[in-house]
C-alpha positions as CSV (number, residue, x, y, z in Angstrom):
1,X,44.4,-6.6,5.2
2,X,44.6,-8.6,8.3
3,X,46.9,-11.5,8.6
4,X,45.4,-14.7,9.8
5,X,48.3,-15.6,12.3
6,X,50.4,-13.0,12.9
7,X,53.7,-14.5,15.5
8,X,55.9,-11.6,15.9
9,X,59.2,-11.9,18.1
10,X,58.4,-15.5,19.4
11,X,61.2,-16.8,21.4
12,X,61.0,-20.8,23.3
13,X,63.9,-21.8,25.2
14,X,64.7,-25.0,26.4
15,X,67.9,-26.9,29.0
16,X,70.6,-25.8,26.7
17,X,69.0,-24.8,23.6
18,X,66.9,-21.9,22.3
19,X,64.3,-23.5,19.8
20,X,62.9,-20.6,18.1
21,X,64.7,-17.4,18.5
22,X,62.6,-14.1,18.2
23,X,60.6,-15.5,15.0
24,X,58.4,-13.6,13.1
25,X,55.8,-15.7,11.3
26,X,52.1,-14.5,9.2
27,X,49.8,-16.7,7.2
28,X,47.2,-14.9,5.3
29,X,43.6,-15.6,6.0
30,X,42.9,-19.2,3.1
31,X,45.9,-19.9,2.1
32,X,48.4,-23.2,2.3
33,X,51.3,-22.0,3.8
34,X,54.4,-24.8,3.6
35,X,56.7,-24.1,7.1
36,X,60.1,-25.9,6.2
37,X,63.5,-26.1,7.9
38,X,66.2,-28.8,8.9
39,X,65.3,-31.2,12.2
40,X,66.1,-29.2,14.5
41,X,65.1,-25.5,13.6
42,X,62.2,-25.1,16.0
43,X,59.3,-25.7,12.8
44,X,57.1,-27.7,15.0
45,X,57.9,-26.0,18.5
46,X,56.9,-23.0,16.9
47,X,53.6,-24.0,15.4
48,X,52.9,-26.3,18.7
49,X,52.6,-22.6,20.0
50,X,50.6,-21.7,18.2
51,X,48.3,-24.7,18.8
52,X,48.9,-24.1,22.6
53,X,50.6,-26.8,23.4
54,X,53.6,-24.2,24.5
55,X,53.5,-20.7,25.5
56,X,55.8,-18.4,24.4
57,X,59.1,-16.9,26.4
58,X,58.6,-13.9,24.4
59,X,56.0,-12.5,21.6
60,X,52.7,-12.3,20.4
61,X,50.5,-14.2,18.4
62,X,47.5,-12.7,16.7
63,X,44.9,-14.4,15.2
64,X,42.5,-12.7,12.9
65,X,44.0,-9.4,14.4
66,X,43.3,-10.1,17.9
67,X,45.8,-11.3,20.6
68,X,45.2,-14.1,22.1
69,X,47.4,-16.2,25.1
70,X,46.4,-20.4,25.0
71,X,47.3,-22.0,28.0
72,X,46.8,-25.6,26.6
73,X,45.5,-27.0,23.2
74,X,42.0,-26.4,24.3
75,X,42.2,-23.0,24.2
76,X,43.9,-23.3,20.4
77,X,40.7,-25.7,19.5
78,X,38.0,-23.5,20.7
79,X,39.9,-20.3,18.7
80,X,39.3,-22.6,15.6
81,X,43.5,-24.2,15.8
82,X,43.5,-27.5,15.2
83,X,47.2,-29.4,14.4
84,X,47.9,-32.9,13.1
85,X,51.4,-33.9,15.6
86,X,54.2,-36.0,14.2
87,X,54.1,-37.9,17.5
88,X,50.4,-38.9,18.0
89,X,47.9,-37.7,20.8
90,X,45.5,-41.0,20.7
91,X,44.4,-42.7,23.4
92,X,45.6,-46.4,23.1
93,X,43.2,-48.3,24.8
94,X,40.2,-46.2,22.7
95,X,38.8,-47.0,19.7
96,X,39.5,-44.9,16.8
97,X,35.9,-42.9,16.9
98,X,36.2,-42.8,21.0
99,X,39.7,-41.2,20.3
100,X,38.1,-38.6,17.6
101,X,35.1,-37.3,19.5
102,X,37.2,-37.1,22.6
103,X,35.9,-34.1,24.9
104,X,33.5,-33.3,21.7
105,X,31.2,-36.5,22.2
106,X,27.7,-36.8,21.1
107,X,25.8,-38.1,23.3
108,X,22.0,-39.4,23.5
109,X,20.6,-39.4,27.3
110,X,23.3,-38.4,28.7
111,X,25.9,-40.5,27.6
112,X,28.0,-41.3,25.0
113,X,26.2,-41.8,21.8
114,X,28.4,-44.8,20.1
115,X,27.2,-45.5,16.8
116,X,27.0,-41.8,16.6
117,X,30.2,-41.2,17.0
118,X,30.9,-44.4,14.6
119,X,28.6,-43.3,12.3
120,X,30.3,-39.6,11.8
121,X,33.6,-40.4,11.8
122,X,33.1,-43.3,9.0
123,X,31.3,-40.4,7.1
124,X,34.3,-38.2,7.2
125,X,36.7,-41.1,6.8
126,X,34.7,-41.8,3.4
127,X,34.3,-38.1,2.7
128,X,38.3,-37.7,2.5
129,X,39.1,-40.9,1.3
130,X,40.9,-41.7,4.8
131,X,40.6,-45.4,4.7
132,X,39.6,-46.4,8.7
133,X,37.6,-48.6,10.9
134,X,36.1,-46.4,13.4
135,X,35.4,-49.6,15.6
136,X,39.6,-50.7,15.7
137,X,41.3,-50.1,19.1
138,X,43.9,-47.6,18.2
139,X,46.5,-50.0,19.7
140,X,46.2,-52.7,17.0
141,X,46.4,-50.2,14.2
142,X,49.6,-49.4,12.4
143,X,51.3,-46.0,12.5
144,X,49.9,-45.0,8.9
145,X,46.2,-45.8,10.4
146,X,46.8,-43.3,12.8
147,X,47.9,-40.4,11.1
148,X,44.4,-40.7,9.3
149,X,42.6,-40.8,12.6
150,X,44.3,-37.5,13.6
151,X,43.4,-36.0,10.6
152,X,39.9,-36.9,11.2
153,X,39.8,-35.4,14.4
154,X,40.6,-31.7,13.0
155,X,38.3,-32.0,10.5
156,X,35.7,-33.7,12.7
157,X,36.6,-30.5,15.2
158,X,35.9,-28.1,11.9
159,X,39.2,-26.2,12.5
160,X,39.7,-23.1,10.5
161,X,43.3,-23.1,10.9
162,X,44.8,-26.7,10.0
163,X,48.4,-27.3,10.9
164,X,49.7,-30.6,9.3
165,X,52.8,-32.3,10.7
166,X,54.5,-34.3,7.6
167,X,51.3,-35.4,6.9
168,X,51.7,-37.5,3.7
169,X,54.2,-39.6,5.2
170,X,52.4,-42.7,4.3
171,X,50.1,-42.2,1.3
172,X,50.7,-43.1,-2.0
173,X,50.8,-40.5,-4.6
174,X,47.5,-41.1,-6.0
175,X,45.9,-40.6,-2.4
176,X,48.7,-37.8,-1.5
177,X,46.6,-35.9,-4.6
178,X,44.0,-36.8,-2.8
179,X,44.4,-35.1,0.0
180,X,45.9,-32.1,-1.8
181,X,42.8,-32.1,-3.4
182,X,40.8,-32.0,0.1
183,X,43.6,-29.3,1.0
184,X,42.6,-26.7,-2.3
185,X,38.6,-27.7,-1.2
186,X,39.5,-26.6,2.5
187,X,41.7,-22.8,1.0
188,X,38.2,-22.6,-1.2
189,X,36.2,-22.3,1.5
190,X,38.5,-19.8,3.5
191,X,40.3,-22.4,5.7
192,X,43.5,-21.5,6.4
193,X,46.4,-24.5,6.3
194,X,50.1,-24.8,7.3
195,X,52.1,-27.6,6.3
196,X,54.9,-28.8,7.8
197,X,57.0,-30.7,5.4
198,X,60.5,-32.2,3.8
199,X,58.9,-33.0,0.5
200,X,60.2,-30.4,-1.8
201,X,57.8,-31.3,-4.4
202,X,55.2,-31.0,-2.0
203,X,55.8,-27.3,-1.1
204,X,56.1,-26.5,-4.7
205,X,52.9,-28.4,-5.6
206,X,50.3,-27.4,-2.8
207,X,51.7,-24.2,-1.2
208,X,50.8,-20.7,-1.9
209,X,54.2,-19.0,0.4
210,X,57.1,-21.0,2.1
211,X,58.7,-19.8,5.5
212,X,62.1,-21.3,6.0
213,X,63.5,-21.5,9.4
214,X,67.1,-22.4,9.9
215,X,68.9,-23.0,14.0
216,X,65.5,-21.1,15.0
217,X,65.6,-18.0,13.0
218,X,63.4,-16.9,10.3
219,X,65.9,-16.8,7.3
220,X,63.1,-16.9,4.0
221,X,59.5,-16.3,3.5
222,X,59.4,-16.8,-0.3
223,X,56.2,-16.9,-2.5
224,X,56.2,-20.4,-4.2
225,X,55.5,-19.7,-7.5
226,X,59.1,-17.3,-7.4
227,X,61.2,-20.3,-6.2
228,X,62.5,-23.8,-6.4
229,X,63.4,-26.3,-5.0
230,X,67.0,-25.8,-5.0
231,X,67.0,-22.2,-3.7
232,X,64.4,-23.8,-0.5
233,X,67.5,-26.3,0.2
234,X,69.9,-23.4,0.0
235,X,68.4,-21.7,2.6
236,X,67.2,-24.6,4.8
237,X,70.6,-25.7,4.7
238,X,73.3,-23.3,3.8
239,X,74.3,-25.5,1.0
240,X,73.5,-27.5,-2.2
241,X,72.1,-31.3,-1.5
242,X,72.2,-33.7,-4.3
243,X,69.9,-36.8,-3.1
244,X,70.9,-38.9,-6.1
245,X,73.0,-42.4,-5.5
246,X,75.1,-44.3,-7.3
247,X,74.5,-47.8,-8.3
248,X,76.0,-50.7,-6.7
249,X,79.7,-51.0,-7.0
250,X,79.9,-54.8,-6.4
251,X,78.0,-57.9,-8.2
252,X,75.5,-59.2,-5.8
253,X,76.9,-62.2,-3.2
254,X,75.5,-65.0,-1.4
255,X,71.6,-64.5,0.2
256,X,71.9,-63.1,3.7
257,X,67.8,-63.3,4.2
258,X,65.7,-66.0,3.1
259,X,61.8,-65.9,3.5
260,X,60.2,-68.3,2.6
261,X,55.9,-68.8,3.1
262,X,56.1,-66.4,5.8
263,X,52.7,-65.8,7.1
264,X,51.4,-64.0,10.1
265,X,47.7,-63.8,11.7
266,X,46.6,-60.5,13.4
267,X,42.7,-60.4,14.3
268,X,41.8,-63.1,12.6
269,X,43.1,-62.0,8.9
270,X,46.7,-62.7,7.3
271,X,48.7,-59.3,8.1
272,X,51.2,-60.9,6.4
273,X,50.1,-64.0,3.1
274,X,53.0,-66.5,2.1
275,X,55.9,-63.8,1.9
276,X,58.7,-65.2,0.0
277,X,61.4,-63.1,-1.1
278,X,65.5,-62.9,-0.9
279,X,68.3,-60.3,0.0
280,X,71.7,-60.9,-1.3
281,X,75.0,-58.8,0.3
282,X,75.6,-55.9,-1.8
283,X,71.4,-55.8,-2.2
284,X,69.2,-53.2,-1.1
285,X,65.4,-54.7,-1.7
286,X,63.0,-51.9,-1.4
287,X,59.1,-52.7,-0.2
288,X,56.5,-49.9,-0.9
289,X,52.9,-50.3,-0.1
290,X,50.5,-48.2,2.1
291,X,51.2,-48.1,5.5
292,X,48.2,-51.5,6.9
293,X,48.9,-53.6,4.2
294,X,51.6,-56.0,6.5
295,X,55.0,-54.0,5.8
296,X,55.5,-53.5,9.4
297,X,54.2,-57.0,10.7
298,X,56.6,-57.9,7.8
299,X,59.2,-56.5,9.8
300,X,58.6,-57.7,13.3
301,X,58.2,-61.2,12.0
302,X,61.8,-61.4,10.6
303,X,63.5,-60.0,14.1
304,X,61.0,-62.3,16.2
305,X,58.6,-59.5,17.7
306,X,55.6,-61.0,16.1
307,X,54.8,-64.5,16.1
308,X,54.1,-66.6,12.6
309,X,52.0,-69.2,11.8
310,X,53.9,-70.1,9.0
311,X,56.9,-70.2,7.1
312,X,60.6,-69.7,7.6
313,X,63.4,-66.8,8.3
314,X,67.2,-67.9,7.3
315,X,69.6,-65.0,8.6
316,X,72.6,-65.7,7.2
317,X,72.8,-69.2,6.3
318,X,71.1,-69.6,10.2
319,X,67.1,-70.6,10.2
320,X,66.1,-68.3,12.9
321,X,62.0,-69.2,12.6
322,X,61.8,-70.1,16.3
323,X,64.6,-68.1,17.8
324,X,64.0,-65.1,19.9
325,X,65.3,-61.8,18.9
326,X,68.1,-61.5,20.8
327,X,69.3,-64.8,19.1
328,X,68.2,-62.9,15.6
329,X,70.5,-60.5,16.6
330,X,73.6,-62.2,17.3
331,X,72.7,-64.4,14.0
332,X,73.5,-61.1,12.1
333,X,70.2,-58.5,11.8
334,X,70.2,-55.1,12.9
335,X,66.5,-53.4,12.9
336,X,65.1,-49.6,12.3
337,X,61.8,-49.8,13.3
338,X,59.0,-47.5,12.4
339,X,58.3,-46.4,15.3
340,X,61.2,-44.6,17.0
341,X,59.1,-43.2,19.9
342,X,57.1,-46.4,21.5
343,X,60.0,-49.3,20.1
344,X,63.1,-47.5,18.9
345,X,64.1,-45.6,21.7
346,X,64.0,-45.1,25.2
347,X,62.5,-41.4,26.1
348,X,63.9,-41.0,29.6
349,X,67.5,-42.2,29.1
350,X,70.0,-40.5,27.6
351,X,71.6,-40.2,24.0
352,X,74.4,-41.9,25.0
353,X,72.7,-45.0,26.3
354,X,70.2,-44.7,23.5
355,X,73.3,-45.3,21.5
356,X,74.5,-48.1,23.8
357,X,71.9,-50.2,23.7
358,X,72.8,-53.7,22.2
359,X,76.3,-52.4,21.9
360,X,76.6,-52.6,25.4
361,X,76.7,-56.6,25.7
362,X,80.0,-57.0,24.6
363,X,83.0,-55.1,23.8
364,X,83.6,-52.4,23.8
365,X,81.5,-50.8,26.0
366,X,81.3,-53.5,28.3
367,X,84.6,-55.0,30.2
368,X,85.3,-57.2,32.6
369,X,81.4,-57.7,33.3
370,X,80.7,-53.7,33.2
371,X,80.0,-50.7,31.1
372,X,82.8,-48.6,30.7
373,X,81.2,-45.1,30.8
374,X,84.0,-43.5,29.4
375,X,83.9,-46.2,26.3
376,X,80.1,-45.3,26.2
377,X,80.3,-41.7,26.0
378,X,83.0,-41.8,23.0
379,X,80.9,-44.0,21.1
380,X,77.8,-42.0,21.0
381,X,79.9,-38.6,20.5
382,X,81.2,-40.4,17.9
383,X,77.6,-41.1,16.3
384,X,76.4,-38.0,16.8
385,X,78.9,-36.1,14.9
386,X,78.7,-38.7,12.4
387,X,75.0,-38.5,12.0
388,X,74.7,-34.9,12.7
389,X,72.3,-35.0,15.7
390,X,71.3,-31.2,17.2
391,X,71.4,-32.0,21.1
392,X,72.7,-30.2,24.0
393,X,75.4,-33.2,25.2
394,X,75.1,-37.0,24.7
395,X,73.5,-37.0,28.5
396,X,70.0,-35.6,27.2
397,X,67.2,-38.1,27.2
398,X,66.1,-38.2,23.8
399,X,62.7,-37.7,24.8
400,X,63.6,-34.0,24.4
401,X,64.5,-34.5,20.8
402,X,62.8,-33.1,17.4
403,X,61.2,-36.6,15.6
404,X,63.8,-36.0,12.9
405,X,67.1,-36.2,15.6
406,X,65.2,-38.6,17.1
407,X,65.1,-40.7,14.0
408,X,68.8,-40.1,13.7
409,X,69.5,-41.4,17.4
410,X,67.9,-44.8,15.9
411,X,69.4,-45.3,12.5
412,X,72.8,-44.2,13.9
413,X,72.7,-47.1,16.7
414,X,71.3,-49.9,14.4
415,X,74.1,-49.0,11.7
416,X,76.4,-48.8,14.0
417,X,76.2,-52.8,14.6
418,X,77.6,-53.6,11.1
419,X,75.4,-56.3,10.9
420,X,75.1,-58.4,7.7
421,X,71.7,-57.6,7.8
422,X,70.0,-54.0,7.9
423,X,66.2,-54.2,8.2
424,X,65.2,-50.5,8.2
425,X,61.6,-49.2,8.1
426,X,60.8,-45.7,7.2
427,X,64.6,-44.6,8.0
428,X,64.3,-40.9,6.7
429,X,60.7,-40.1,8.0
430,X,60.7,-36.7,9.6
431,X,63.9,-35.5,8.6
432,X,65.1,-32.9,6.7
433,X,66.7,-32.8,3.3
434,X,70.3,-32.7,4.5
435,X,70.0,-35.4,6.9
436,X,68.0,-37.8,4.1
437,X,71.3,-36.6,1.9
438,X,73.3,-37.6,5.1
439,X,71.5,-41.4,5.6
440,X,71.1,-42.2,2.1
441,X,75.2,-42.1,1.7
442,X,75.5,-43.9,4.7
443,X,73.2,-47.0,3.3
444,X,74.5,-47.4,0.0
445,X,78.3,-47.4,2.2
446,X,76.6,-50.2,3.7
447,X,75.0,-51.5,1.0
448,X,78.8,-51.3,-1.0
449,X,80.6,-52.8,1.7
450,X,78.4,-56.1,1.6
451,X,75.6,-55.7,3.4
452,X,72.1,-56.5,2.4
453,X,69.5,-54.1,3.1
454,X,65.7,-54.5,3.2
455,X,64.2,-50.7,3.2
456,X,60.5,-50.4,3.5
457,X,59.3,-47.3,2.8
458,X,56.3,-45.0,1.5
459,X,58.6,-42.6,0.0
460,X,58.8,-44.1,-3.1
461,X,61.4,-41.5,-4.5
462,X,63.4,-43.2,-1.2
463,X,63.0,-46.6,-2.4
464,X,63.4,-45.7,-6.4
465,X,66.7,-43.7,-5.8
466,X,68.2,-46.7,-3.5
467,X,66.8,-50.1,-4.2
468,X,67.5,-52.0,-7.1
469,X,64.6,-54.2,-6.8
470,X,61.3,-53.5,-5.5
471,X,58.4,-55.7,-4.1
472,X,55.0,-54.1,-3.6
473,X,52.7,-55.5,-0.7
474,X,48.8,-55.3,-0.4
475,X,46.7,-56.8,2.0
476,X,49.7,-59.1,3.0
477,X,50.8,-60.3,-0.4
478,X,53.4,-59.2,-2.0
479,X,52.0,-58.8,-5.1
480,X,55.0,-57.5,-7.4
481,X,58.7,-57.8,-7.6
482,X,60.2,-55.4,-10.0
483,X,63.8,-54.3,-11.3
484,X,64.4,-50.5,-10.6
485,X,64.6,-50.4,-14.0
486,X,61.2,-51.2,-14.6
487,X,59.9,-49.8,-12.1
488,X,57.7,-46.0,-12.1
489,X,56.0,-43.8,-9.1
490,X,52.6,-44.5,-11.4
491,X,52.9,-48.1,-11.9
492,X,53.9,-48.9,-8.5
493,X,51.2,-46.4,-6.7
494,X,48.4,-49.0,-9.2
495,X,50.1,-51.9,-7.3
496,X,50.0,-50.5,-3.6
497,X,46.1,-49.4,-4.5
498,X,45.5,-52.9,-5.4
499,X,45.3,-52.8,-9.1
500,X,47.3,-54.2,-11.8
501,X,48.3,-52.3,-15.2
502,X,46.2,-54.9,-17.5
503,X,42.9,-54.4,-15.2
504,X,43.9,-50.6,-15.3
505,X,43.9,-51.1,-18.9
506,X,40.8,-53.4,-19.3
């Protein structure tokens, strides 16, 4: 029988590292086939070859037993390849249905056809359960909005090979069975899928084969129902990972963050309704919800990106409402944003002053007036080791990196700042199982040594394992605040969907 995708030999270098190293990889024609590996081990270089975004150094790729050579992602499309990227392809200025129908338009006299674009779009959205306005500018949507929308446009494109990139990163798990569901509905009718994931329990819920690639070789290819999740960490990373954390050491201290009534307006709604909430030193207060319903406008109001209307942020003991953020920052907040591409980082400059930035206001890296290079360059060897980030030297822009180093660059410079306040959204998205293993420890350190730690996450295993109490938003409100102890993966997903247990009940 013919393979599907057949990649034999492939081989993608790049400055100072080789990303996939003479890789043999086969997916059989309708199945789900999980791809897993650390950040790092060429997973997505090697299936953005396959989707021609890259061409091989060396190899073939085969699909349905022909060879075939893409030049760009066109070429992929038209074979019938269409991939789902970690880091987006959307026009910003588009709406979402321009940005799906994009080079695919329908058009009526000639031109583009609108409302047909709006009307098919909306009828996948609804098909799938992939909550969008196909109307919305793509700029004033949130991250989670637009992982739907790219979705949409392989299905809208009818792909019979779909390669999803962490693509449950922001559902809950009643609509991550959802769109496992869709998944099995898609292998039914002879589709063929690849995922690319971190989510153990993902692989070994919605895969038929696992390929595990480790510092870009192929070192597993394991049928799923023969494995486990422990043996799949083994081999992605030469060791056993335990991703369990202690409770807090310390009783709780004095409030460090104090929002009270906070409300902010964003096209003409309440992104965020009368937040009130504390976060004492020693505290790590988790907030799940699905990714549109205010988490991140949450976020930006408390470190002064985003305006409010009403209400008041005390950092501290200091009521920063009207300060600006670099006033927030010296009052004691340090900030992980969600995303690390457009606001965390800066892709031309380097790793080291990635790593410098804020630090470099004051000492050490900065004396008499000016950065001390030398001071700079220790400080982000010294985070790199620390956070375990695969790059050539500390001079390569980060634009270069895997999303998951990436993410590292990010967390590693906001915790380096020992601030008493850690706002960090989505701070293990994209990375692998050893490096969640690796962050995890370092926030409960920070949570242990006094620090107070809003995490807002839609990894709710993330937010049960760390926080010991967790708010839920929707549409702006938060509209529970539970002990860990009370809290469940079930009971919380009814909250984020908008539902209560007594109307689940009634």
């Amino acid at each position: 029988m013919v393979a599907e995708i057949e990649m034999r030999g492939i081989t993608k270098r790049f400055p100072g590292v080789i990303a996939d190293d003479n890789v043999d990889f086969t997916v059989e024609k309708g199945e789900i086939h999980a791809l897993m590996g650390e950040n790092g081990a060429g997973k997505s270089i090697l299936m953005s070859q396959l989707a021609g975004v890259y061409q091989p150094d060396a190899g073939t790729i085969k699909i349905s037993g022909a060879e075939v050579k893409f030049t760009s992602p066109l070429d992929a499309i038209a074979a019938g390849v269409g991939m789902v990227f970690q880091s987006f392809k959307l026009f910003p200025s588009l709406t979402i249905a321009e940005n799906v129908v994009f080079r695919d338009e329908p058009t009526k006299g000639g031109l583009l056809d609108r409302e047909a674009a709006v009307a098919k779009v909306q009828e996948i959205a609804d098909r799938y359960g992939l909550a969008v306005n196909p109307r919305d500018k793509v700029s004033d949507v949130p991250v989670g909005v637009l992982q739907r929308v790219e979705i949409i446009k392989a299905l809208y494109r009818e792909a019979k090979i779909l390669i999803l990139d962490e693509p449950t990163a922001v559902l809950t798990p009643q609509e991550t069975e959802k769109l496992f569901e869709i998944l099995r509905a898609l292998k039914a009718d002879g589709r063929t899928i690849i995922i690319i994931t971190h989510k153990l329990s993902e692989v070994m819920s919605i895969s038929d084969r696992v390929t595990v690639l480790r510092d870009g070789k192929n070192v597993a290819e394991l049928i799923t129902a023969d494995t486990n999740p422990t043996e799949l960490t083994r081999h992605m990373t030469g060791r056993d990972v335990d991703l369990t954390q202690p409770p807090p050491k310390n009783p709780l201290g004095e409030v460090v963050l104090d929002v009270q009534g906070l409300t902010v307006t964003e096209t003409g709604r309440n992104a965020v309704d009368s937040a009130t909430f504390t976060v004492r030193h020693g505290e790590i207060v988790g907030i799940a919800g699905v990714a549109g319903n205010g988490q991140v406008e949450l976020a930006e109001a408390i470190v002064g990106m985003r305006p409010t209307v009403a209400g008041t942020v005390t950092i501290a003991g200091t009521d920063c409402s009207s300060l600006s953020i670099a006033a927030r920052r010296d009052a004691g907040v340090a900030y992980i944003p969600e995303d690390r591409h457009g606001v965390g980082s800066a892709a031309t400059a380097s790793a080291s002053d990635n790593l410098a930035l804020g630090h470099h206001r004051s000492a050490p890296l900065l004396k008499k007036g000016l950065l001390a290079r030398k001071r700079m360059t220790e400080h982000a060897r010294n985070l790199i080791n620390r956070f375990g980030v695969k790059i050539a030297s500390h001079e390569t822009p980060v634009g270069t990196l895997s999303g998951g180093n990436l993410q590292k660059v990010v967390v590693a410079r906001e915790m380096a700042y020992a601030s008493p306040l850690l706002i960090a959204e989505q701070p293990t998205r994209g990375v692998d199982v050893g490096a969640i293993e690796s962050i995890h420890k370092e926030l409960t350190a920070y949570r242990d040594s006094g620090g107070a730690l809003l995490l807002i996450s839609a990894e709710l295993s993330e937010i049960m394992s760390l926080a010991s109490r967790i708010l839920v938003m929707f549409e702006g409100k938060i509209v529970a605040d539970l002990p860990r102890a009370e809290a469940t993966e079930s009971l919380l997903g009814l909250y984020m969907a908008g539902h209560t247990p007594h109307e689940t009940a009634s």
